[in-house]
C-alpha positions as CSV (number, residue, x, y, z in Angstrom):
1,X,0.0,0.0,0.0
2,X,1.0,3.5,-0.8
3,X,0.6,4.3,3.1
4,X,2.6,1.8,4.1
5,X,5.3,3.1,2.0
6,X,4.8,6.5,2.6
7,X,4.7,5.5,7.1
8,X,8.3,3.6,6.4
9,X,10.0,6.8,4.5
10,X,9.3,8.5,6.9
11,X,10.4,6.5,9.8
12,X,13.6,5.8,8.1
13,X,13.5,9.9,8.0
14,X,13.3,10.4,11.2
15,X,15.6,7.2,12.5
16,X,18.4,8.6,10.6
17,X,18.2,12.2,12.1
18,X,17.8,11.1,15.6
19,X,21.4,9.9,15.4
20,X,22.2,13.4,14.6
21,X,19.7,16.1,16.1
22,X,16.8,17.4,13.7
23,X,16.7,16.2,10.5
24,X,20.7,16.6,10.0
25,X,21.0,13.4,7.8
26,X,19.5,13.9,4.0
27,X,18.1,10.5,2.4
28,X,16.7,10.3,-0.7
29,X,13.4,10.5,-0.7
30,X,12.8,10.7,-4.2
31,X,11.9,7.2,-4.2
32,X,8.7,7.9,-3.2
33,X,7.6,11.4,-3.1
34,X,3.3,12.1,-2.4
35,X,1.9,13.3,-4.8
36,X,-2.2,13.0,-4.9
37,X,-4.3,14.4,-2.7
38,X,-5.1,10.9,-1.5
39,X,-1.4,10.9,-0.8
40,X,-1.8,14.1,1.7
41,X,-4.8,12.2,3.3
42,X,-2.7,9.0,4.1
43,X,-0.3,11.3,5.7
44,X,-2.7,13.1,8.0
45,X,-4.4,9.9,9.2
46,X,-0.8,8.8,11.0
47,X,-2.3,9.0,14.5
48,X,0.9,7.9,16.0
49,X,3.1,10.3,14.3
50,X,0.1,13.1,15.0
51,X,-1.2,12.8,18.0
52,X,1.1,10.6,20.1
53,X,4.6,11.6,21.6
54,X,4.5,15.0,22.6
55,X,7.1,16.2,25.3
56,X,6.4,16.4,29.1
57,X,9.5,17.1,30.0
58,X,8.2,20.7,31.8
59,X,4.8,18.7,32.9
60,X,7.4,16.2,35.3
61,X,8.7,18.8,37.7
62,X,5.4,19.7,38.4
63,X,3.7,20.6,42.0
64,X,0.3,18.2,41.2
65,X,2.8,14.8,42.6
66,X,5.9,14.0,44.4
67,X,7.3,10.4,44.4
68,X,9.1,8.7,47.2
69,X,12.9,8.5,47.1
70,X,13.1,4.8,46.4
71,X,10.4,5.6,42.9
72,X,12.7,8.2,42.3
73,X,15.5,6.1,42.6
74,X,14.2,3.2,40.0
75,X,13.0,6.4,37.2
76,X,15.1,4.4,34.8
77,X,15.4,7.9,32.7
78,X,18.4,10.0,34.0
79,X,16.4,13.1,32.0
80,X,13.2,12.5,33.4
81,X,14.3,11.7,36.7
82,X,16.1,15.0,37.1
83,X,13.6,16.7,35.5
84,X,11.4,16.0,38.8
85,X,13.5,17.9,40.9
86,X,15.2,20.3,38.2
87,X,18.5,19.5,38.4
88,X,19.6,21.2,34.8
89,X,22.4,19.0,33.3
90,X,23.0,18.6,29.7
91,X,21.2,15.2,28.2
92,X,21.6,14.2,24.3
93,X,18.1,12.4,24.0
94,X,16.7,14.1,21.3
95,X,13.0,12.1,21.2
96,X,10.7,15.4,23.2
97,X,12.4,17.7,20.7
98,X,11.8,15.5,17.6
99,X,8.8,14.0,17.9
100,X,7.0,17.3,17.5
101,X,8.9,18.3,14.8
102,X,7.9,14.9,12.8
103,X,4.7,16.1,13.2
104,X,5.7,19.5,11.6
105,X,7.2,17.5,8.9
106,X,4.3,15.7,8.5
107,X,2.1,18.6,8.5
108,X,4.5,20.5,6.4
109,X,4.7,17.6,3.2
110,X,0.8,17.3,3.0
111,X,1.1,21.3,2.5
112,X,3.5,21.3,0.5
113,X,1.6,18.4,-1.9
114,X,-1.8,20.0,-1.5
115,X,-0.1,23.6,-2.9
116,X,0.7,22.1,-5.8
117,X,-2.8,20.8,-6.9
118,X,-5.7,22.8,-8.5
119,X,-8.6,22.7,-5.9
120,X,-11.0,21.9,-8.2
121,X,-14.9,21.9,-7.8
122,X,-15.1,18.1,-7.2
123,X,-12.7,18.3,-4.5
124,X,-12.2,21.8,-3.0
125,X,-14.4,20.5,0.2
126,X,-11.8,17.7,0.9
127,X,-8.8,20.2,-0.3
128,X,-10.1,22.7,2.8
129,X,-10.5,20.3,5.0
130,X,-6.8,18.9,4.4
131,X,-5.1,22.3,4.3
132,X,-6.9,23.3,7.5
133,X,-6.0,19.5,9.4
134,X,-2.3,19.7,8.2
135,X,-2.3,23.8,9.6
136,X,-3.8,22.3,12.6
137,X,-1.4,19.8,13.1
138,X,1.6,22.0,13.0
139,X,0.3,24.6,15.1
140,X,-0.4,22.5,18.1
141,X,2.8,20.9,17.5
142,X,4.6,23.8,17.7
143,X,2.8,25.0,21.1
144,X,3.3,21.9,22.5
145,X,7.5,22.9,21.6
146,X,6.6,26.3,22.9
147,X,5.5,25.4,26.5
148,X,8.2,23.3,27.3
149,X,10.7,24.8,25.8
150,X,10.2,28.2,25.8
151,X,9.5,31.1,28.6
152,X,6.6,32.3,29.6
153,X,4.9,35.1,27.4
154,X,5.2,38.4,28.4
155,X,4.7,40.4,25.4
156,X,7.2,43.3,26.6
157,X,10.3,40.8,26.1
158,X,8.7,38.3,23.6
159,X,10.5,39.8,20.8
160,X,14.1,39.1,22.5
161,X,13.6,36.0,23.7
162,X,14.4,32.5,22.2
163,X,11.5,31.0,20.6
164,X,11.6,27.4,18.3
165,X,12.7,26.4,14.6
166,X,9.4,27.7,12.9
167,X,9.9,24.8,10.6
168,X,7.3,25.7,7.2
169,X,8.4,23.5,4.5
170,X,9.4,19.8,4.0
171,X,13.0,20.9,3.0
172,X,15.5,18.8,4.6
173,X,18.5,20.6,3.6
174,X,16.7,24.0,5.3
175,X,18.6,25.3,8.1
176,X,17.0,25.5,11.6
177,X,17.5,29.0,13.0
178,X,14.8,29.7,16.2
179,X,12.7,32.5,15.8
180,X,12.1,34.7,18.7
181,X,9.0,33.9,21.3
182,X,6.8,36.3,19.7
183,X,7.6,35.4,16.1
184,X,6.9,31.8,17.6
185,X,3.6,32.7,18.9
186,X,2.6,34.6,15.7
187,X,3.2,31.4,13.9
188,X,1.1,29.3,16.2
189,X,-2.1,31.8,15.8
190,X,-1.5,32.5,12.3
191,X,-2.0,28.5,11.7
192,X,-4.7,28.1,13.7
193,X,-7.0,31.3,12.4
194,X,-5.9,29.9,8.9
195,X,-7.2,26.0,9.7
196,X,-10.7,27.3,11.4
197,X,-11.4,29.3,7.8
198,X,-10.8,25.6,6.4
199,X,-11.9,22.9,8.7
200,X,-15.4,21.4,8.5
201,X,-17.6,21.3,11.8
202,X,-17.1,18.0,12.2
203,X,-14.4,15.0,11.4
204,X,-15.4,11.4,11.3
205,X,-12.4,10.2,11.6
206,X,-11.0,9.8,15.5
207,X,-7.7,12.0,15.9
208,X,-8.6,14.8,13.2
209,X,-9.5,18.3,14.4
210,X,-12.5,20.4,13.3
211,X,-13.1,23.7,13.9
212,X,-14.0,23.4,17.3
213,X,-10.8,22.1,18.1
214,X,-8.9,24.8,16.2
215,X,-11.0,27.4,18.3
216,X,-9.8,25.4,21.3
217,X,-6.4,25.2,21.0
218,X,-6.3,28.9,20.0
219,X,-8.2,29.8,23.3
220,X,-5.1,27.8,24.8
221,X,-2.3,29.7,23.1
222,X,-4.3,33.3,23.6
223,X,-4.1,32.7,28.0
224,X,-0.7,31.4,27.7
225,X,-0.3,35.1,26.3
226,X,-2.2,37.1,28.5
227,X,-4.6,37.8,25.4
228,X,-7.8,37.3,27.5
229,X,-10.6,39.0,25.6
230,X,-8.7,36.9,22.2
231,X,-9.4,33.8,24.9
232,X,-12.7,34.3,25.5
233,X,-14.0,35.0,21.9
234,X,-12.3,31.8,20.4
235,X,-13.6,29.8,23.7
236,X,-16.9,31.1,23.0
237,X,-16.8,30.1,19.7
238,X,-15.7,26.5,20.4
239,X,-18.6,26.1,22.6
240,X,-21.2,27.5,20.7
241,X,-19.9,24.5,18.4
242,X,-19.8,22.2,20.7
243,X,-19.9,21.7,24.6
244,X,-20.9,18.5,26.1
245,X,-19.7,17.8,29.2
246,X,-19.0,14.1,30.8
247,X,-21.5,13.6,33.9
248,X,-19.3,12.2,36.5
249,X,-22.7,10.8,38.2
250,X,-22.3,7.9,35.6
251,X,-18.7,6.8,35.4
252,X,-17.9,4.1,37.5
253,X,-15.4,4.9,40.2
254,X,-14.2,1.8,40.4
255,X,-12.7,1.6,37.3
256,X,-9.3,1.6,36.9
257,X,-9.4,4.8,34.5
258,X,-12.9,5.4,34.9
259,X,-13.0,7.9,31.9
260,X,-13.4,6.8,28.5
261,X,-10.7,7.6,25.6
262,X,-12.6,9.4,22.8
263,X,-15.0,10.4,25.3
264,X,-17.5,13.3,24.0
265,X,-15.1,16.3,25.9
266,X,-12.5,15.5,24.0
267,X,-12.2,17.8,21.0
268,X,-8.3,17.0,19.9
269,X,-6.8,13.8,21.3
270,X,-3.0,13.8,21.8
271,X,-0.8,11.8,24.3
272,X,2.9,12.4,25.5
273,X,5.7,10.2,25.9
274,X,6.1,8.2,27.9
275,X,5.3,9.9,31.8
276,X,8.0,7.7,33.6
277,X,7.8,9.2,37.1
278,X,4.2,10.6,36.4
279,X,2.7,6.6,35.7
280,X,-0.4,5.3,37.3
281,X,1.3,3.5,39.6
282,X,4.5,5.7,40.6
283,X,3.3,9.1,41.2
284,X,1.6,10.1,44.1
285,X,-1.0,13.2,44.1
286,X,0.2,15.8,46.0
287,X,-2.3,15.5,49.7
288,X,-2.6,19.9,49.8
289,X,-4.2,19.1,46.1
290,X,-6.0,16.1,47.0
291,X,-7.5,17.5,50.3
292,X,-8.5,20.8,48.4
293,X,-11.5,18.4,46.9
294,X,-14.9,18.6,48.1
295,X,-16.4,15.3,49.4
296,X,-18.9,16.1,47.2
297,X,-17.3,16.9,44.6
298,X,-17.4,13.5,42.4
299,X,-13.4,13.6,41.2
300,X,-12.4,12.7,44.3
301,X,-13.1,9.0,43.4
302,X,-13.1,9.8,39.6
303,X,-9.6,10.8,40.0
304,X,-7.4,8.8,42.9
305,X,-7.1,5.6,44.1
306,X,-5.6,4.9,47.4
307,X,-2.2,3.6,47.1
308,X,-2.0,-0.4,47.3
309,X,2.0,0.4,48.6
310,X,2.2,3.7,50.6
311,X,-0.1,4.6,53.2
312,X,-2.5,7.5,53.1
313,X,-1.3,8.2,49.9
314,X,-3.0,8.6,46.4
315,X,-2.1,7.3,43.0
316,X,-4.1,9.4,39.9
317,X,-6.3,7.4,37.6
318,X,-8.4,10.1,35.7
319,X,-6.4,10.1,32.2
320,X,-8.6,10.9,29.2
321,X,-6.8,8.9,27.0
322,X,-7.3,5.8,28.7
323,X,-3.5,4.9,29.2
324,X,-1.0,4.1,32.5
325,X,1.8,5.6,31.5
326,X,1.1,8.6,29.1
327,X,-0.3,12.3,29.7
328,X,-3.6,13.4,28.1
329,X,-2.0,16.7,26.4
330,X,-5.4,17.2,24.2
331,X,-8.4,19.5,23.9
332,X,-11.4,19.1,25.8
333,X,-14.8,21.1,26.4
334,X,-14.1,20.8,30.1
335,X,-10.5,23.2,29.7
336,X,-12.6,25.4,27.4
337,X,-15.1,26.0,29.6
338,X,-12.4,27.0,32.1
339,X,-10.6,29.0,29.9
340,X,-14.0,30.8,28.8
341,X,-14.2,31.4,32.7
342,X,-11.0,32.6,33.6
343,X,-10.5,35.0,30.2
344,X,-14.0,36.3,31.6
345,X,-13.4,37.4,35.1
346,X,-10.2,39.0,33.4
347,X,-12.5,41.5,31.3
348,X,-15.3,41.9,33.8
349,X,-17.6,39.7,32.3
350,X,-18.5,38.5,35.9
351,X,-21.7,36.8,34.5
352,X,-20.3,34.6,32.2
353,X,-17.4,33.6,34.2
354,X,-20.0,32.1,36.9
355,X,-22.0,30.5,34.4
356,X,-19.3,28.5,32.7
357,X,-17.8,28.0,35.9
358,X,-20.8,26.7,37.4
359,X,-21.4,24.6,34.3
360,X,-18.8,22.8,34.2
361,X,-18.4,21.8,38.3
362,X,-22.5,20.8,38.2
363,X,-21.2,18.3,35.8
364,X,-18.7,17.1,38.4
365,X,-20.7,17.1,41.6
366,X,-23.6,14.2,43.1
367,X,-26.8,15.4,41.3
368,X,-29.2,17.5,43.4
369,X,-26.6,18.5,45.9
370,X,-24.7,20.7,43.6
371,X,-24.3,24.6,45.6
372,X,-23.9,27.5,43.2
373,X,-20.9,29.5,42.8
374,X,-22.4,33.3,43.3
375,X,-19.1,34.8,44.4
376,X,-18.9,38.7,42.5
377,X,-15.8,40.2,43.4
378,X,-13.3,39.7,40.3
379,X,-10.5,38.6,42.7
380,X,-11.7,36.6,44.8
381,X,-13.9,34.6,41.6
382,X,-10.1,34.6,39.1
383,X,-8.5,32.9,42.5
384,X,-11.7,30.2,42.6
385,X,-10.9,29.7,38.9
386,X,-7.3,29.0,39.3
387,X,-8.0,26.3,41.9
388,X,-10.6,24.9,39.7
389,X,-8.8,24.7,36.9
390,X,-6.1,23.4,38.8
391,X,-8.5,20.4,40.3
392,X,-9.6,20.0,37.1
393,X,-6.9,19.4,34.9
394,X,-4.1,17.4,36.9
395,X,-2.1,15.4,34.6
396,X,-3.4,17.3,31.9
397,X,-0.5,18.5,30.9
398,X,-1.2,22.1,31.8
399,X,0.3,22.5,35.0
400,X,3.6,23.8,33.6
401,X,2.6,26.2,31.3
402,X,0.0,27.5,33.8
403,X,2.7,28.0,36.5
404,X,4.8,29.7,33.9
405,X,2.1,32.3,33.0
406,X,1.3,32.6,36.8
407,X,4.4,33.7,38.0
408,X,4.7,36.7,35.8
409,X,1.9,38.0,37.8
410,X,3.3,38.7,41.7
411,X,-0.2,37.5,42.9
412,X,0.1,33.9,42.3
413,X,3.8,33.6,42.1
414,X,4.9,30.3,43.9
415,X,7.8,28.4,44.7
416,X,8.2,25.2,44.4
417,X,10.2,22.2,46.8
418,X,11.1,18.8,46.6
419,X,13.1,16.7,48.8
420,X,14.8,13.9,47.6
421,X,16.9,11.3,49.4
422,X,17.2,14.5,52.7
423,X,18.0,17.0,49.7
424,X,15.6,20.0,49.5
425,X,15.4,21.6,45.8
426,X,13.8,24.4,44.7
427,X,12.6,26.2,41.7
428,X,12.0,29.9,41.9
429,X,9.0,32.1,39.8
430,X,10.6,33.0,36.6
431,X,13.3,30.6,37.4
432,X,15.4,30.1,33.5
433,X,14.9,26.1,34.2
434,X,11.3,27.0,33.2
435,X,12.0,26.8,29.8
436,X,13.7,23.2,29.6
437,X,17.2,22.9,28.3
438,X,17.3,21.9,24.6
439,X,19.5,18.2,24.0
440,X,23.3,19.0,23.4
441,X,22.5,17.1,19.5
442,X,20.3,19.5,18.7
443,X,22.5,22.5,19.6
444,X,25.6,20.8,18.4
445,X,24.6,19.3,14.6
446,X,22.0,21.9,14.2
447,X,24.1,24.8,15.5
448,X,21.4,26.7,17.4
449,X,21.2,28.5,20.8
450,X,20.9,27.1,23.8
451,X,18.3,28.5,26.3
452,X,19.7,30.9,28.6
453,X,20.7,29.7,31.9
């Protein structure tokens, strides 16, 4: 099959450059080169290449979990073991990086394919809908790059600091030079405002965006900025597409992951790598977090598990993509809805940020005993909103970027501890380690900067 070929170029692609950083080794891939549009569609249906492998590097020193000394001790990961309690050495694994940027590759050949055909009548719908997916693609691929590796955005210093390879064509001979944070971000929207103009309502196809999505993860990118009435407006415009919620009254808690993959929140699925210290089994939810819960409130069973090896002591079982040893990094209705909140308590829309507030936790609570949010003062309601969406979206992969938006704002600047083996660590607000060190093979064959430490 044409796929099948297509899938082993591109695997060969990619195994040769990660002996070498990002794409530093040039086969020939004249051999087989797509062509068709049916070629483009074959490469946007790769679900593992697309919406599998995204870093978590950031997501693993996180404040949602701590692990005991001896887990700590068998992370079999040197990276992702220090990662937990930022210790910033230099590592040569260049999978986080890469992975991404296959999807960029990706993204960028069906592009490049779909340029060169004539959109004609009998197929302009499916032309759209495959320049808006392979858009799609790239820009979430790229945010994902952007919140790990990257600062926080703080649009008074965006434009000197380093962003990522804004990677835009399949040339493999192109040379990777980052752009700055802003140009990065500008990249990111520019993508996804171009993929909602083409993307139908709806995909039938599990692991394609639609529009809704592409609203979704624009909302994301716009609160990572500090863009808040950009946030509401695409937020709003993903729910008025679609907003089903999961009632929690009718998952069984006694599941092992209680929540269905492909469940009807989910707008965009997309998985990390491998978690390592953040698996079902090894990480234990932080008891401040857990406690914060309402007995109520029905993620308190949804969510943890007690422990079967340390006392008192909760593992996390609510992952939305059904899996024990990956992070949910998708879209859902339920982070829109929170997003819609938060952006609207920002621009005194104190209405609207209680109703999608109140929406989403009367979905989450036993039915009939579900009290109201009515609290008015902006402050006090953005600091309720944090902690929701903080409760809400553990292991979500959204921890890291939210702490690193946070802290550029002294009212919710924290600092975080670990102790490992008697050994206190700490990383300070605005610390540099927030934006993860790049592998010394990507800064060496592809001659780029290193983050600033």
């Amino acid at each position: 099959m044409k796929l099948n070929n297509i899938s082993w170029s591109l695997g060969m692609i990619f195994t040769l450059a990660s002996c070498s950083g990002f794409l530093d080794v040039k086969p020939d891939i004249k051999l087989i080169v797509p062509q068709t549009i049916k070629d483009a569609e074959l490469l946007l249906h790769d679900y593992t290449t697309l919406n599998t492998g995204y870093p978590n590097y950031g997501e693993l020193g996180t404040d949602d979990y701590y692990l005991t000394d001896d887990s700590w001790k068998a992370v079999s990961n040197l990276v992702q073991r220090n990662a937990y309690n930022w210790i910033d050495e230099s590592y040569v694994d260049p999978v986080q990086w890469q992975r991404p940027y296959k999807a960029v590759f990706v993204a960028n050949q069906a592009l490049d394919v779909l340029a060169g055909l004539d959109a004609s009548e009998q197929n302009r719908a499916l032309h759209d809908k495959l320049t808006g997916t392979a858009l799609f693609f790239r820009a979430f691929a790229f945010h994902q790059l952007v919140e790990v590796f990257c600062p926080g955005y703080s649009s008074v210093i965006a434009s000197a600091e380093l962003g990522i390879p804004l990677r835009l064509k399949p040339d493999l001979d192109e040379n990777s030079v980052r752009a700055s944070l802003k140009d990065s971000y500008d990249q990111i929207i520019t993508d996804y405002r171009a993929s909602i103009i083409k993307l139908p309502n709806q995909q039938n196809i599990i692991g394609q965006p639609d529009k809704a999505a592409a609203f979704a993860g624009l909302a994301r990118v716009y609160l990572a900025m500090g863009g808040y009435e950009d946030a509401f407006v695409m937020a709003d415009s993903c729910l008025t597409i679609k907003s089903d919620l999961l009632n929690f009254n009718l998952l069984r808690a006694a599941d092992d992951l209680p929540i269905q993959q492909f469940n009807e929140e989910v707008l965009f699925p997309a998985m990390s790598a491998g978690a390592g210290p953040m698996g079902y089994y090894t990480a234990l939810v932080d008891m401040e977090l857990y406690n914060s819960y309402d007995k109520l409130d029905l993620r308190k069973k949804i969510f943890f598990q007690l422990s079967d090896n340390i006392d008192g002591a909760y593992n996390f079982k609510g992952n939305y993509g059904g899996s024990y040893s990956q992070l949910f990094v998708g879209l859902t209705t339920s982070e829109v809805y929170l997003i819609k909140a938060e952006a609207a308590v920002r621009t005194g829309k104190i209405e609207s940020a209680l109703e999608s507030l109140n929406k989403l936790r009367y979905s989450r609570w036993k039915t009939e005993q579900y009290t109201a949010i009515t609290e008015s003062d902006p402050e006090l309601l953005l600091k309720i909103i944090l902690e929701e969406r903080r409760k809400e979206l553990l292991f979500r992969g959204r921890r890291w970027s939210d702490l690193k938006r946070l802290n550029l704002d002294d009212r919710f600047q924290k600092t975080l501890t670990r102790i490992v083996n008697g050994k206190e660590f700490t990383l300070v607000p605005n610390s540099p380690k927030y934006a993860f060190r790049l592998p010394e093979t990507v800064i060496n064959n592809g001659k780029i900067s290193q983050n600033k430490r």
